[in-house]
MISE-771151 format. One line per field, with one value per residue (C-alpha): residue number from 1; chain; x, y, z. Coordinates in steps of 0.2 Angstrom, whole numbers, plus 5000, padded with zeros to 4 digits. Example, Ala and Ser with C-alpha at 12.3 -4.5 7.8 and 13.67 -1.06 7.14 Angstrom:
kelum: [1|2]
fifi: [A|A]
px: [5062|5068]
py: [4978|4995]
pz: [5039|5036]
//
This chain:
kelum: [1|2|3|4|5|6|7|8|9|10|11|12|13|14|15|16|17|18|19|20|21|22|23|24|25|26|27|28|29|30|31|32|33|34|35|36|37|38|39|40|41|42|43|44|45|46|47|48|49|50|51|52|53|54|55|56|57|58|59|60|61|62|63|64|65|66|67|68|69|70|71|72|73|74|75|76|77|78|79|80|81|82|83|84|85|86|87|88|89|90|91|92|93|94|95|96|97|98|99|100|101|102|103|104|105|106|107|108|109|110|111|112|113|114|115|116|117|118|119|120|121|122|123|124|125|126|127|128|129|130|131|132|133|134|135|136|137|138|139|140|141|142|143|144|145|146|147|148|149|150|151|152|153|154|155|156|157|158|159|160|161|162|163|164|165|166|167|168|169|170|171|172|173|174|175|176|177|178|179|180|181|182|183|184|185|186|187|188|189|190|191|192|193|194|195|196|197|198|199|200|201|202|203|204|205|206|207|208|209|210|211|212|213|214|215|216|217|218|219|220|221|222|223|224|225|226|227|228|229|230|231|232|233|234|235|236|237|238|239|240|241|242|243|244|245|246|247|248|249|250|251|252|253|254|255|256|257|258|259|260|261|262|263|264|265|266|267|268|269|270|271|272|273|274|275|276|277|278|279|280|281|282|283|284|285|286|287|288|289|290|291|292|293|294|295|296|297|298|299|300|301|302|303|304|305|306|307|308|309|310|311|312|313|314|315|316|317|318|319|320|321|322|323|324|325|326|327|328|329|330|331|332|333|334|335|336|337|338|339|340|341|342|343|344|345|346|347|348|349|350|351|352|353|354|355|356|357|358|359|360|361|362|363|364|365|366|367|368|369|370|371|372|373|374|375|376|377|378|379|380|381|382|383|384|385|386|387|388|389|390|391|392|393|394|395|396|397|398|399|400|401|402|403|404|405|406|407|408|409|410|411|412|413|414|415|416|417|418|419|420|421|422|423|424|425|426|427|428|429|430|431|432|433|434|435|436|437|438|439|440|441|442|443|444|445|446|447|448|449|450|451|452|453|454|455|456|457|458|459|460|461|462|463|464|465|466|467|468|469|470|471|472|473|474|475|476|477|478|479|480|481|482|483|484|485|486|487|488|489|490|491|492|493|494|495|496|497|498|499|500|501|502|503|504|505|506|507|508|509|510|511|512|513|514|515|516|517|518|519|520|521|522|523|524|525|526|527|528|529|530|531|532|533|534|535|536|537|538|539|540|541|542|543|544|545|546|547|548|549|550|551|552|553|554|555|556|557|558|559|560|561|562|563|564|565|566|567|568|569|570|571|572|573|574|575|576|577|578|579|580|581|582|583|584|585|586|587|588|589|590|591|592|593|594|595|596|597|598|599|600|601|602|603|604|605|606|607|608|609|610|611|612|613|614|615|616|617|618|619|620|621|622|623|624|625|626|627]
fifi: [A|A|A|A|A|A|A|A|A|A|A|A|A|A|A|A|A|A|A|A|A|A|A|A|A|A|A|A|A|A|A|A|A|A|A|A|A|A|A|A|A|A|A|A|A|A|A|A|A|A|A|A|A|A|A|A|A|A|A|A|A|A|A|A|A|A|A|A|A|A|A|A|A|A|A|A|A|A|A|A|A|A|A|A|A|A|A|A|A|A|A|A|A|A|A|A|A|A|A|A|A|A|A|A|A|A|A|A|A|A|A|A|A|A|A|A|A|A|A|A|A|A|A|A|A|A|A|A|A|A|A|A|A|A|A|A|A|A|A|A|A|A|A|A|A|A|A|A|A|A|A|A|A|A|A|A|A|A|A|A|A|A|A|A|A|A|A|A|A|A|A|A|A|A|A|A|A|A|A|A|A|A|A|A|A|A|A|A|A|A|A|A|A|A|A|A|A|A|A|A|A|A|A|A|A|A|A|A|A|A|A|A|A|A|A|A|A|A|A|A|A|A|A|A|A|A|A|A|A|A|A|A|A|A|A|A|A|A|A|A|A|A|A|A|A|A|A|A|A|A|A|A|A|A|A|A|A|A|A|A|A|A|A|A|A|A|A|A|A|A|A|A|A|A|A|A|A|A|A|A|A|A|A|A|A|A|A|A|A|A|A|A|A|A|A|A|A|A|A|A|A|A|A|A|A|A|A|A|A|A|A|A|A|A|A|A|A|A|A|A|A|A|A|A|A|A|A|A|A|A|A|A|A|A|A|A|A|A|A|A|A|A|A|A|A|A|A|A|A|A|A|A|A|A|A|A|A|A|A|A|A|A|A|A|A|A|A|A|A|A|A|A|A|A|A|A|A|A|A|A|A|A|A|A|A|A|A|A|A|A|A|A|A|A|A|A|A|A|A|A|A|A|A|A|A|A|A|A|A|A|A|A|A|A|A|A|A|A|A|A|A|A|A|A|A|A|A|A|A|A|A|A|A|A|A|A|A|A|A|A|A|A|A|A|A|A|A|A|A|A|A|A|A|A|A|A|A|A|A|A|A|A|A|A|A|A|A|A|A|A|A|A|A|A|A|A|A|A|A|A|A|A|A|A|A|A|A|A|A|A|A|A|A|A|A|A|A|A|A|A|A|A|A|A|A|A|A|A|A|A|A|A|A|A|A|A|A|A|A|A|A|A|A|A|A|A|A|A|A|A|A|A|A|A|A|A|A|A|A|A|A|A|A|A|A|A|A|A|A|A|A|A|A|A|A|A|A|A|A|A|A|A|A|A|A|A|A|A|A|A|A|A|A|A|A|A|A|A|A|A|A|A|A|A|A|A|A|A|A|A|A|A|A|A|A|A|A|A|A|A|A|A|A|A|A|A|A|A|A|A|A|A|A|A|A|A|A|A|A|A|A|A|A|A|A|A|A]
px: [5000|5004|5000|4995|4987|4971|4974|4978|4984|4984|4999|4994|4978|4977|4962|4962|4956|4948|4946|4944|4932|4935|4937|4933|4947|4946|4961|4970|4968|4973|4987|4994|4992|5004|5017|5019|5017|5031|5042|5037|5053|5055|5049|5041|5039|5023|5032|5035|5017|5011|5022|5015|4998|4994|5006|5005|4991|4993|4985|4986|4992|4976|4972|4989|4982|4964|4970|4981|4967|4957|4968|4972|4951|4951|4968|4970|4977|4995|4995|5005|5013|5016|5034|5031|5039|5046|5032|5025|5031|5020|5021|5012|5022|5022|5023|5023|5010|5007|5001|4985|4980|4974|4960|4942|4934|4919|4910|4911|4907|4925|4933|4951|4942|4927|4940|4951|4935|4930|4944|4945|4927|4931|4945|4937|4923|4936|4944|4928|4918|4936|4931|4914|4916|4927|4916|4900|4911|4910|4894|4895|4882|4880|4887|4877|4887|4882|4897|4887|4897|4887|4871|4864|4867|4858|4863|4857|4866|4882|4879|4888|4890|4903|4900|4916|4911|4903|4883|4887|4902|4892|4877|4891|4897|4879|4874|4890|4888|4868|4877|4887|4876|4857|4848|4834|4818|4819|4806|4816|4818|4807|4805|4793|4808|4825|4836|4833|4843|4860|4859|4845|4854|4868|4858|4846|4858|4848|4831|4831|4841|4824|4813|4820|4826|4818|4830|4840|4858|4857|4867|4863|4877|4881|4893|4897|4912|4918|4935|4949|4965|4979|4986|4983|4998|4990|4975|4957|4956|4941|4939|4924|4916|4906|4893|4889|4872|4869|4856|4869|4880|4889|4904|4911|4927|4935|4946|4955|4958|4962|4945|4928|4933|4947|4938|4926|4942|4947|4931|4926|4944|4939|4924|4932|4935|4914|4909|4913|4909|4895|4902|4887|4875|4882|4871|4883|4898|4912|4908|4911|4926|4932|4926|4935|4951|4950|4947|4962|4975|4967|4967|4980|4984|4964|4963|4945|4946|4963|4951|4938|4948|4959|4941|4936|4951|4951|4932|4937|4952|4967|4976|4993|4986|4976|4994|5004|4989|4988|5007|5006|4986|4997|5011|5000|4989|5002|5011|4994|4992|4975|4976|4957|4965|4981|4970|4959|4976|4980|4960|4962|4979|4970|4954|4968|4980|4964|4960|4976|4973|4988|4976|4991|4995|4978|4974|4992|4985|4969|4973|4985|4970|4962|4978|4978|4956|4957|4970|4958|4940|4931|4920|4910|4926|4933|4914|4919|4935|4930|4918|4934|4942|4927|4928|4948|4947|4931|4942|4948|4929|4931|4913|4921|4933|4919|4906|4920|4923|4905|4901|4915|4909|4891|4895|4909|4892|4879|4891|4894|4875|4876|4862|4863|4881|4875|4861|4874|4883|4870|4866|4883|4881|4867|4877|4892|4882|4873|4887|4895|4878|4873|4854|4849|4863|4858|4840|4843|4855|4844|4828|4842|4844|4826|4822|4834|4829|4810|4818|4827|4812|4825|4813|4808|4821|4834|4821|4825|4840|4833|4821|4830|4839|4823|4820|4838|4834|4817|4816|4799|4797|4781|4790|4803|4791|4782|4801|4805|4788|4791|4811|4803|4791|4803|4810|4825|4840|4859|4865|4852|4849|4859|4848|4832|4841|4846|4827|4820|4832|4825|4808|4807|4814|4800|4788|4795|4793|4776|4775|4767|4776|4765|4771|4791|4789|4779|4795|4809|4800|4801|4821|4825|4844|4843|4858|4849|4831|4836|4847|4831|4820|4832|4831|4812|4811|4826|4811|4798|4806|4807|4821|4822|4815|4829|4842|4836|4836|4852|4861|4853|4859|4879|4881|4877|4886|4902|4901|4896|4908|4897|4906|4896|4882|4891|4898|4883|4875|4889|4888|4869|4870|4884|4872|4858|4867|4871|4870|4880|4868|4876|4896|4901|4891|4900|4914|4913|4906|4920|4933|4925|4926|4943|4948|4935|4932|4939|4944|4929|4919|4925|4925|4907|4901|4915|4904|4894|4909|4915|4897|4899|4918|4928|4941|4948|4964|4959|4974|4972|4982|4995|4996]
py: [5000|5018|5032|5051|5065|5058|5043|5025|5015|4997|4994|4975|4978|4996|5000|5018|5024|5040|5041|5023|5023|5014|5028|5019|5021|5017|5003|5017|5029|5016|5012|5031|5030|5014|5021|5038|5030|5019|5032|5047|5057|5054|5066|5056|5057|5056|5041|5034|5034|5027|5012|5008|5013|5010|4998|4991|5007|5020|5034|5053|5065|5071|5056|5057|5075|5070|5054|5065|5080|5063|5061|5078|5081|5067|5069|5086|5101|5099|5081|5081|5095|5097|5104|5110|5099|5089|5079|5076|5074|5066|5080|5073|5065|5047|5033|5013|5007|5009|4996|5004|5012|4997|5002|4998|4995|5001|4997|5003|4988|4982|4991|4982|4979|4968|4960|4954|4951|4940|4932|4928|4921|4909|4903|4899|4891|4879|4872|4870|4862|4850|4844|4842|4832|4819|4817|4814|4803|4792|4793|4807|4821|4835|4852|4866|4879|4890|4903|4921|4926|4914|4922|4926|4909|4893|4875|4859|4844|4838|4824|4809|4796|4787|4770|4772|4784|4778|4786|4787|4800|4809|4809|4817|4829|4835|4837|4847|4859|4861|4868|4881|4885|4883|4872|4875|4866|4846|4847|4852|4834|4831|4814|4816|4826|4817|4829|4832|4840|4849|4839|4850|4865|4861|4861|4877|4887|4904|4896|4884|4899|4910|4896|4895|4910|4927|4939|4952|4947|4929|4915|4897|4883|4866|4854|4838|4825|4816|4803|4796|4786|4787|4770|4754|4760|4780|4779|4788|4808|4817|4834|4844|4854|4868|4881|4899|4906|4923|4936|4942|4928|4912|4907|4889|4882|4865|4858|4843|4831|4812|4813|4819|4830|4837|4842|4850|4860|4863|4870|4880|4891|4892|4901|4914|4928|4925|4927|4947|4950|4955|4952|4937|4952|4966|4972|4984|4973|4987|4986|4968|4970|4982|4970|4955|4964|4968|4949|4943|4958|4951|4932|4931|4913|4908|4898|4902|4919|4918|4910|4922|4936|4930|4924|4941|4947|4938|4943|4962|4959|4963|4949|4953|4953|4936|4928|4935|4928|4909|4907|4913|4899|4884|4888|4890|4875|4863|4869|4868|4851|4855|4846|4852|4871|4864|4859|4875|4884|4877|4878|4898|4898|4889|4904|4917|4912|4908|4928|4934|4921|4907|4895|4879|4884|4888|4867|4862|4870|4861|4845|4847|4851|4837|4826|4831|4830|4812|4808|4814|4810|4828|4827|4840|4851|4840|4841|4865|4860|4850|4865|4875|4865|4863|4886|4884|4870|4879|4893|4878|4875|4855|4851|4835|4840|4851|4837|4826|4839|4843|4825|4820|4836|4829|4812|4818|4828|4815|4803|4817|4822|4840|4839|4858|4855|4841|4853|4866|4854|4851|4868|4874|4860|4869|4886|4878|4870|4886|4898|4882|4881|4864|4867|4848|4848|4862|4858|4842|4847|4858|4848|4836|4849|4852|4834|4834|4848|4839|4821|4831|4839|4854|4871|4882|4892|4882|4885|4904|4898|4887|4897|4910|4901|4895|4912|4916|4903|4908|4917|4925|4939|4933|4915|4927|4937|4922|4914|4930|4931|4912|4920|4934|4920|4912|4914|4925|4921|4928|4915|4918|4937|4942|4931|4941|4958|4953|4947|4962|4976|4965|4965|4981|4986|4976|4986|5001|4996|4992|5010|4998|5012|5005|4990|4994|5005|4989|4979|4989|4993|4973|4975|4977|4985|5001|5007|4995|5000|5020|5012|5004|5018|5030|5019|5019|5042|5043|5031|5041|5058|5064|5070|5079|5063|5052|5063|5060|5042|5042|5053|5045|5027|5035|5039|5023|5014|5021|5020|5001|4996|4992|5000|4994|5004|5019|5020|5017|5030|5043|5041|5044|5060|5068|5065|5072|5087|5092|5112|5110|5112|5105|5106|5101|5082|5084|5086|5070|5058|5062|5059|5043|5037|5041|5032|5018|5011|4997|4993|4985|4996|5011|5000|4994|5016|5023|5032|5039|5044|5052|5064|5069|5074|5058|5048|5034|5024|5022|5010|4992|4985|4975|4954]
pz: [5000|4997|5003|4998|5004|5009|4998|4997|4985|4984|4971|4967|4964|4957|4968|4975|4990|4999|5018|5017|5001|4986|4971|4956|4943|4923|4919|4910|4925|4939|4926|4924|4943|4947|4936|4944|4960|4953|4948|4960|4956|4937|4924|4916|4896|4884|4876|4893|4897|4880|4884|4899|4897|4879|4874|4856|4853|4842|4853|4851|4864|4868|4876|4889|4893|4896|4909|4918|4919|4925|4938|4942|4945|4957|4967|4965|4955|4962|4962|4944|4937|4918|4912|4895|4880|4892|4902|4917|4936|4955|4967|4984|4998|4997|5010|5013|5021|5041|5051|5057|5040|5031|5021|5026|5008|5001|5017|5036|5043|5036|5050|5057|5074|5063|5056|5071|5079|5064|5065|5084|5082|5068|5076|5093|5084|5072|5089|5095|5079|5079|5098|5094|5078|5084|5099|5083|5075|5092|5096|5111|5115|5101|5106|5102|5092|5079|5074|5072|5058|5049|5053|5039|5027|5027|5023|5014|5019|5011|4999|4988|4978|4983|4992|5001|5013|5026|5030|5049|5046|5032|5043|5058|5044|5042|5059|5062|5046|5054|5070|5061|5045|5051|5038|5029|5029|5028|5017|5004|4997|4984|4979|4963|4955|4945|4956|4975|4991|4986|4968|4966|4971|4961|4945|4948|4962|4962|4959|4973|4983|4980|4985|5001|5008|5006|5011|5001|5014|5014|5008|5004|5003|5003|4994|4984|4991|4981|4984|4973|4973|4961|4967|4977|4989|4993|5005|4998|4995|4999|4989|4989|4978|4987|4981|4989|4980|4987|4979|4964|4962|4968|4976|4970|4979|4980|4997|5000|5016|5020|5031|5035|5050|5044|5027|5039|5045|5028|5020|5037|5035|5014|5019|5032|5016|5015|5033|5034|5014|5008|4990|4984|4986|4982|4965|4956|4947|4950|4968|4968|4958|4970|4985|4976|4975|4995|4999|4988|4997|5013|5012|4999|5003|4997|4982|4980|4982|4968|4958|4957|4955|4940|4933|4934|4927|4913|4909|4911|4898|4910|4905|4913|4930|4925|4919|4935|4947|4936|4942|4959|4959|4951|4965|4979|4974|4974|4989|4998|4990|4982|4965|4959|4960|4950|4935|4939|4935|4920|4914|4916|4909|4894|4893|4893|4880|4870|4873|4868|4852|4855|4852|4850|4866|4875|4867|4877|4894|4894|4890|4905|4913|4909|4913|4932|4933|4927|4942|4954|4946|4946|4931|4932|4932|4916|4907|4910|4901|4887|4880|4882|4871|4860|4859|4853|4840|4835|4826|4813|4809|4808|4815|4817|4828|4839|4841|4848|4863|4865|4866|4879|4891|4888|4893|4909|4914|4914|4924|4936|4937|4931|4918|4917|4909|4897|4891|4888|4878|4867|4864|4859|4847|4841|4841|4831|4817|4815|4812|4800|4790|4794|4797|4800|4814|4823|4827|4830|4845|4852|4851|4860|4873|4875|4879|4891|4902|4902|4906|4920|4924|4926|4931|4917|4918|4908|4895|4890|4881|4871|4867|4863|4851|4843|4838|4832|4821|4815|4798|4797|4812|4820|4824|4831|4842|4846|4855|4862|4873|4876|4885|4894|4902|4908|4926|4928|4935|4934|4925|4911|4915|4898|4888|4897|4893|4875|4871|4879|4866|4852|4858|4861|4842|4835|4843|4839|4822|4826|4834|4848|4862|4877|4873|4872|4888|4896|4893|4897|4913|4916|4917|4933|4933|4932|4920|4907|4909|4906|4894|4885|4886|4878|4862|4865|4867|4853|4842|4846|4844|4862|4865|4881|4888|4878|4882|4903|4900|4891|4906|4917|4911|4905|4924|4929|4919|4922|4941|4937|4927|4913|4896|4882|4892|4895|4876|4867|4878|4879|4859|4858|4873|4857|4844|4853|4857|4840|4844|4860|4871|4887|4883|4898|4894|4876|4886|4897|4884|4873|4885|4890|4873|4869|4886|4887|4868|4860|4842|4839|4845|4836|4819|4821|4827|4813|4804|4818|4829|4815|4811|4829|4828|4833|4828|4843|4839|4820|4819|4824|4838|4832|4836]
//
């Protein structure tokens, strides 16, 4: 950590804080930042900041002026000082990190003394759990003890299908995960229904989370054991696989131990970055981000939380931090002995260099992948890699090739009894003979992945892709409306929320053609985030030729957009705001949307808007970014 002024900055994750507030930073900016930080005596040059910022881009000079006039606005006037010509130089006083100035995060309740105290509790209550298990395991009296920070989740009991683990220890493990998760209602087991308990839970997460639990704050959890042995001589593994479902997303995790109690041990401490986060619930995604980054300087050795975060990393395109973290999650997997985060490793190693188009290389890294998940029997994990696998080869268009990864994670799904992951198999089927023009192929898939949601009696939200695919398929425009009205039937959930959002754009674009504008506005109304229902019904006001109320829609969903992180958002609307203030109306909002282009848009978005940036006086990196 360093800091400034009334600043700190944490240098490994390049998240920037004000009296212990998280500031959010573009990449560029927290960039511009870490390199003055870096050098706070240097003069630094124009060149010196293109290579380090805008490396392999061919940017002009505006665009160093406008970051550092970024900064400057946010740190202050005299934080940077400009020497004509010559470039640019940090002028605050800067200092390590002081013991008793760690920073509290984006919330108050993240105060040092929580944390201790979170700690002290977790602790007491492991040594405790540890004496009360082995006394289960034996037959002695239950000892009540439920750990508060716990007090928001609920459990369903562990479950497996191995026929080496004894039911007398799996039923101690339960009653022992009931004493420091409450669980939720027995009833939950449902014995008209293919899937039941956590196998349930494992296949619908957020739907069987709203069935049971009603609050916004809580978390619902359980897990999968599963054992191996890699030879005659090495006694039986236990790894499980475990699942955190809170009201904005999930938390999966994997931990290993040589037996029930001390798994119990093992997954109780992978939990302790969860107990005082509110990071499952937290709606805004640059929050989360912001609360992910804190978790990974706080608990640096969790594999979980490494996971996450290069997950996330690689999703927002910062693929130098996501290559730096991979080594340091393959290093720390195999010191810790954890060989499920050892093929992890290599799977994300695999999805970056498939980013960054090394796609020989990205093949090598999964089938390493693979390698290590065959030694130690995890399926479900191999069934995620195969369709990895399946997305590289796809670039050589041998169908051949595709169906032979597709089937394989199809069949590693089904034994492991994830049907969700064998529909998904199926329907990138479908997808992969679409785009290769073999029309018999790709309805014959996703009928396949039709009947298998109904024989799995999976709930009806599985159905809204399919469905959605139905009507990317369709031809005439009343099938199409027909599937869309089928998707936004269907229950929504955040693993299917961009499929709702999607349908309801195009919706809404047929009934602006329609001139049907109770209809559009019904719909976008029906989208419950914020930044994209504004950003819907600017579409619908720009249509309809109301512009002052398009222009409050559009402002209204620019804003939110860039303090959420969400950039297709904010570009699309920063580009509509500029073309709705042709006479320079507002300047100061010209001014802001311009900037957030030139520092926010990407090559391809500035290929596929060329012709408009241009009518409203912009020109972004014209030049492509070399390989």
């Amino acid at each position: 950590m360093l800091y400034f002024s009334n600043f700190c900055f944490d240098t490994q994750h390049q998240i920037l804080y004000q009296d212990n507030q998280v500031v959010v930073l573009s990449a560029n900016q927290a960039k511009l930042l870490a390199l003055f930080l870096d050098n706070p005596s240097k003069l630094l040059s124009k060149d010196d900041i293109f290579n380090h910022v805008w490396p392999r881009k061919i940017m002009t000079e505006q665009v160093v002026f406008q970051t550092i006039s970024q900064l400057r606005a946010i740190l202050g006037e005299g934080s940077i000082k400009t020497f004509p010509k010559r470039g640019y130089q940090w002028q605050l006083l800067t200092s390590v990190e002081l013991s008793n100035k760690a920073p509290n995060g984006s919330n108050k309740k993240h105060t040092l003394f929580r944390r201790i105290l979170y700690s002290l509790v977790a602790c007491l209550a492991l040594v405790v759990s540890g004496i009360w298990f082995n006394d289960a395991l034996v037959g002695k009296q239950q000892i009540p003890n439920t750990a508060q920070s716990f007090v928001n989740w609920r459990s369903m009991p562990f479950s497996s299908r191995s026929d080496t683990i004894p039911k007398r220890e799996l039923d101690a493990l339960n009653a022992n995960l009931a004493q420091h998760i409450l669980p939720v209602n027995k009833a939950y087991l449902e014995a008209n229904r293919p899937l039941i308990g956590v196998w349930q839970f494992f296949a619908s997460p957020y739907v069987v989370y709203k069935k049971w639990l009603k609050g916004e704050a809580e978390v619902l959890f359980s897990g999968l054991i599963y054992d191996y042995q890699t030879n005659a001589q090495q006694s039986p593994q236990l790894v499980l696989e475990y699942l955190a479902q809170g009201q904005s997303r999930q938390w999966r995790g994997y931990v290993q131990a040589s037996s029930l109690p001390a798994l119990w041990q093992q997954v109780y401490q992978a939990l302790q970055p969860l107990q005082a986060s509110n990071y499952l619930n937290l709606a805004s995604e640059a929050a989360a981000s912001a609360e992910l980054a804190l978790l990974a300087s706080q608990f640096p050795n969790n594999l979980a939380v490494l996971q996450q975060l290069i997950t996330r990393q690689i999703e927002q395109g910062d693929y130098d931090a996501a290559d730096a973290q991979v080594a340091n999650l393959k290093v720390l997997a195999q010191r810790l002995s954890q060989p499920a985060y050892i093929a992890y490793a290599y799977w994300l190693k695999g999805e970056l260099l498939f980013k960054l188009e090394q796609h020989g290389l990205a093949l090598q890294q999964l089938e390493q992948a693979q390698q290590q998940l065959d030694q130690i029997g995890l399926l479900a994990m191999q069934s995620e890699v195969s369709k990895s696998q399946a997305e590289v080869i796809a670039i050589e268009k041998d169908f051949a090739q595709i169906q032979n990864y597709l089937f394989r994670s199809a069949s590693q799904a089904r034994i492991a009894n994830r049907p969700t992951q064998e529909v998904r198999a199926y329907t990138l089927l479908s997808i992969r003979a679409s785009k290769l023009k073999l029309n018999k192929e790709k309805y014959e898939y996703l009928r396949q992945a039709e009947t298998l949601i109904n024989d799995y009696q999976l709930d009806a939200s599985h159905k809204m892709l399919t469905d959605y695919h139905w009507a990317l398929f369709a031809e005439q425009k009343a099938d199409k409306i027909t599937y869309y009205n089928r998707v936004l039937s269907r229950p929504v959930t955040p693993n299917n929320f961009w499929v709702f959002t999607s349908v309801s754009e195009q919706r809404i674009h047929y009934a602006i053609e329609d001139k049907d504008w109770a209809l559009a506005k019904s719909i976008a109304n029906k989208v419950g985030e914020p930044a994209r229902q504004s950003f819907l019904l600017a579409q619908i006001y720009v249509a309809n030729q109301q512009t002052e109320l398009a222009i409050q829609h559009a402002e209204n969903a620019f804003n939110l957009a860039r303090t959420q992180g969400i950039d297709w958002i904010g570009l699309d609307m920063a580009l509509m705001l500029l073309e709705l203030n042709k006479n320079d109306e507002n300047p100061a909002l010209v001014m802001l949307c311009k900037r957030f282009i030139n520092n926010t848009a990407s090559s391809w978005w500035v290929a596929k808007h060329q012709l408009h940036l241009e009518k409203v006086g912009i020109i972004v990196n014209p030049y492509p970014e070399s390989p």
